[in-house]
N, C-alpha and C positions, 0 to 999 in steps of 0.2 A: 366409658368408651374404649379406655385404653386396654383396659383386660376381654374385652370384647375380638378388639381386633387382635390382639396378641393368642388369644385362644383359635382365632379362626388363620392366623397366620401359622400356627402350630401344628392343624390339623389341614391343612393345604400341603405344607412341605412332607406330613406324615405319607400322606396319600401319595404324593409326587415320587417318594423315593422306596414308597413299599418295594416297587419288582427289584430292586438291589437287595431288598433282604431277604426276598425268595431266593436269589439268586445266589445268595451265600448260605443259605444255610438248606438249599437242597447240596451245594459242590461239599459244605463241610460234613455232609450223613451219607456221601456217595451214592445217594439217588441219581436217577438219570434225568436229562435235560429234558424239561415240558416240551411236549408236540400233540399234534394232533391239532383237533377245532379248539376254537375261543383260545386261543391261546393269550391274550393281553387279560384276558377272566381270571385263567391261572397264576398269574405274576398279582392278581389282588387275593388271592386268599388268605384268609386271617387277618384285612382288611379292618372288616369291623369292631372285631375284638379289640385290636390295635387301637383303634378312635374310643371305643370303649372306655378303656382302663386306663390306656394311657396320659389324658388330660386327668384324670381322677390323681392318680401317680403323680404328676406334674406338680399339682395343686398341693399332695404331700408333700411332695419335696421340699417348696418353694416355702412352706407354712411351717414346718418341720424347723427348717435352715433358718430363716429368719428369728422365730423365738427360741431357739438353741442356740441361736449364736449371739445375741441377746443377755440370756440368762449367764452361758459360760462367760461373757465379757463381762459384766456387773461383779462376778463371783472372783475372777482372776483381780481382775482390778483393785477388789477390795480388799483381798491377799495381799498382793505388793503394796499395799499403802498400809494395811494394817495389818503385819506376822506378828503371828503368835510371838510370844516375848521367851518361848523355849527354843524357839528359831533360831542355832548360832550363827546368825549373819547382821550383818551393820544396816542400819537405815540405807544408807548410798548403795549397797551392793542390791538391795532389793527395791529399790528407783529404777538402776540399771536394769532391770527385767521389765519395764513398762512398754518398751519397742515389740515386746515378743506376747504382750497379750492379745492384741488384734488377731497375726496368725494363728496362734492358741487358740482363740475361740475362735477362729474361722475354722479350723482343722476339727477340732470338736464338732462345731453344728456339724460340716461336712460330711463328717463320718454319719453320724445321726440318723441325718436328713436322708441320706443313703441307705443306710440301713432299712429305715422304715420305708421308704417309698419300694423296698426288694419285697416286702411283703404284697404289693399289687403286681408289682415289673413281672416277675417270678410265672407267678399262675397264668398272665399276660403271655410271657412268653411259650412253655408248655402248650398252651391252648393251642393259639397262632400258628405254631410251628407244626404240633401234627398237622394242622387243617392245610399247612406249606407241603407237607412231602408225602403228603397222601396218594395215592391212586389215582382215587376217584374223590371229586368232590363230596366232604362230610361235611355237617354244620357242627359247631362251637357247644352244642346243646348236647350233641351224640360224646362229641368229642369228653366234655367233662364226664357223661355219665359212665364211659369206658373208664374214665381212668379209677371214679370214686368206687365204682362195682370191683377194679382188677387190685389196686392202690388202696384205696380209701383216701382220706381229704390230704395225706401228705403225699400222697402220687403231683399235687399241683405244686408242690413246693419242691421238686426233684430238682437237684443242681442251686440250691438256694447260696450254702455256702461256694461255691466257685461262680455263681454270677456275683456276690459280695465280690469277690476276691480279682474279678475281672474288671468290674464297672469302678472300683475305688483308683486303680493304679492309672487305668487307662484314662481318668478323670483328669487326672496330677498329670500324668507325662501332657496331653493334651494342652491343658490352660498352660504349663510351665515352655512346652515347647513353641507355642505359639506365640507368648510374651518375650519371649528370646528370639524369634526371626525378625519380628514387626519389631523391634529394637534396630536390632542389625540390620535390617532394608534399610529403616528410617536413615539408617549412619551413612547407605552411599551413596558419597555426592557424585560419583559418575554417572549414575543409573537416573540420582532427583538431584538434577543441579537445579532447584531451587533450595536445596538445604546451606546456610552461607552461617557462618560463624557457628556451627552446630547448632543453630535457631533453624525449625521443622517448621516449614510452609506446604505441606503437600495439597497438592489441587485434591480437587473429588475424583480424578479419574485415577490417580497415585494411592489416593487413599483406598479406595477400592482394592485395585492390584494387589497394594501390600498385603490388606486381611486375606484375600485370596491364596494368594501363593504362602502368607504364614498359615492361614486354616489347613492346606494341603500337607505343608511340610508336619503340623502337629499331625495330621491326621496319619502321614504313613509310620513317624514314631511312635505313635501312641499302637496303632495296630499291628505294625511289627512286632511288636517288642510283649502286648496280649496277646497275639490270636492264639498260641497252643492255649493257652487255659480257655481262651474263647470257642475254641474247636471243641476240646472233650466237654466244657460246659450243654454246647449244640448237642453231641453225640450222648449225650449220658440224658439231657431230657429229651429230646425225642426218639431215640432209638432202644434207650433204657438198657436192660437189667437183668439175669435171676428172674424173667418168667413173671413179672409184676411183684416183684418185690423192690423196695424201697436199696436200689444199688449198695453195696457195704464201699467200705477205701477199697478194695481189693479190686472191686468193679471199676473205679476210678480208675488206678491204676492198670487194668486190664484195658482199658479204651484208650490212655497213652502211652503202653509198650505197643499196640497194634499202630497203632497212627505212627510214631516212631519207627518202628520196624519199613513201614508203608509210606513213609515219605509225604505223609499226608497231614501231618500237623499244620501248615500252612495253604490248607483249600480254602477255597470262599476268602483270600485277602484282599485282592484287587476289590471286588466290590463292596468289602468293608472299608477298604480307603476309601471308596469313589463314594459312599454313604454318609459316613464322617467328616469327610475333606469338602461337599455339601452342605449337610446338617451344618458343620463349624464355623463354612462361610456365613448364612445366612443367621447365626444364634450370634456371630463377632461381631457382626456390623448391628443387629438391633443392641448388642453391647456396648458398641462403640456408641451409637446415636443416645441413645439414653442417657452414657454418663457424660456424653456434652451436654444434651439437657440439663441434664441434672448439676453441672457443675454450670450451664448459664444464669437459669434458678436463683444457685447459691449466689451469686455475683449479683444480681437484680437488687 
């Protein structure tokens, strides 16, 4: 039941907050604002594809991470308790290293799990995004066949490595900034005086707020601090390159001295925070609800 409703609460909020990624990634390719009829039609384009791939992607990630971080934890563990005996260190100094195996193989699956679910993300996004700043409404179906006739099959993988290089950091600033507000809210007792000897009693409606306002505050850190590599990632797959060729570094960098020069490396932020700072609220608290489950459970 649970993966049930977690799938269809995944593809609710997908649908709910698509016109914010139209909305950023037409301001980030300098297309003009949608008008005309149907316009609420327009803010769902690339829609489907989205629902598509992205639960598929999900499903990697999630399945990736867990047996990668698994296998790396088994593997470190068994390092610090059993080093090679040409290892010049002491028994106690490699004990000392047991705190740092969790992280270790958290950061490994991590990486991984990321990596591989860039192989659906990737063409995912490509797809999506012409069918976003197109004209005239195309389908998903034209859409590939252009790219694999102009491209061939790595035309879908254009910007692979900078959506790596965007989705890894923006991950980390994210969960790290967010663990760091909801700490610090927790701590003032002006704001929650029910906090008394540093013992945290926060109601449901405290609780709330806090993930809230920390979702938000990760959310503008974390996009601040990506959107230029977020922007030419945009710019390089949907507006491309060399005439349908596979963009060189040179293209790369030709699309961030223009954005540079153009003061535009920071278009489409506001609605990638207001996407984020969304998406985070509502992925913190099924976080939050779970691991109190899950830590009532252990207690049972």
């Amino acid at each position: 039941m649970m993966p049930f409703l977690g799938t269809g609460m995944y593809s609710g909020l997908t649908v709910i907050l698509h016109p914010l990624t139209v909305l950023k990634i037409r301001k980030q390719t300098g297309i003009s604002d949608l008008s005309g009829t149907n316009i609420i039609r327009q803010y769902y384009r690339g829609v489907g594809v989205v629902l598509s791939l992205a639960i598929p992607a999900r499903i990697i990630y999630i399945s990736v991470l867990e047996y990668t971080r698994e296998v790396a934890e088994q593997n470190a563990r068994y390092f610090v308790l059993n080093p090679p005996s040409s290892l010049p260190v002491s028994h106690d100094q490699m004990q000392s290293l047991l705190p740092l195996v969790a992280p270790f193989s958290g950061g490994v699956a991590g990486g991984v799990a990321a990596l591989s679910s860039q192989l659906v993300v990737v063409p995912m996004d490509v797809i999506s995004q012409k069918q976003m700043v197109a004209i005239e409404s195309v389908s998903a179906k034209d859409v590939v066949k252009t790219i694999i006739t102009t491209e061939g099959m790595r035309g879908l993988f254009r910007g692979f490595s900078l959506s790596l290089f965007t989705s890894l950091p923006a991950g980390s600033i994210w969960w790290a900034t967010y663990a760091g507000s909801k700490d610090q809210l927790m701590r003032i007792k002006h704001v929650f005086p029910d906090i008394e000897n540093n013992v945290v009693h926060p109601s449901l409606a405290r609780s709330g707020f806090i993930q809230v306002l920390s979702a938000f505050n990760a959310a503008f850190a974390a996009a601040v601090l990506t959107q230029p590599l977020d922007t030419i990632k945009t710019r390089l797959q949907v507006l491309g390159a060399n005439a349908g060729n596979m963009p060189s570094n040179l293209s790369v960098l030709s699309i961030a001295k223009e954005l540079v020069s153009t003061s535009r490396l920071y278009q489409g932020l506001f609605p990638r925070i207001a996407h984020m700072g969304l998406w985070g609220s509502v992925l913190s608290s099924a976080y939050e609800y779970l691991k109190e489950v899950s830590r009532k459970d252990h207690n049972i």
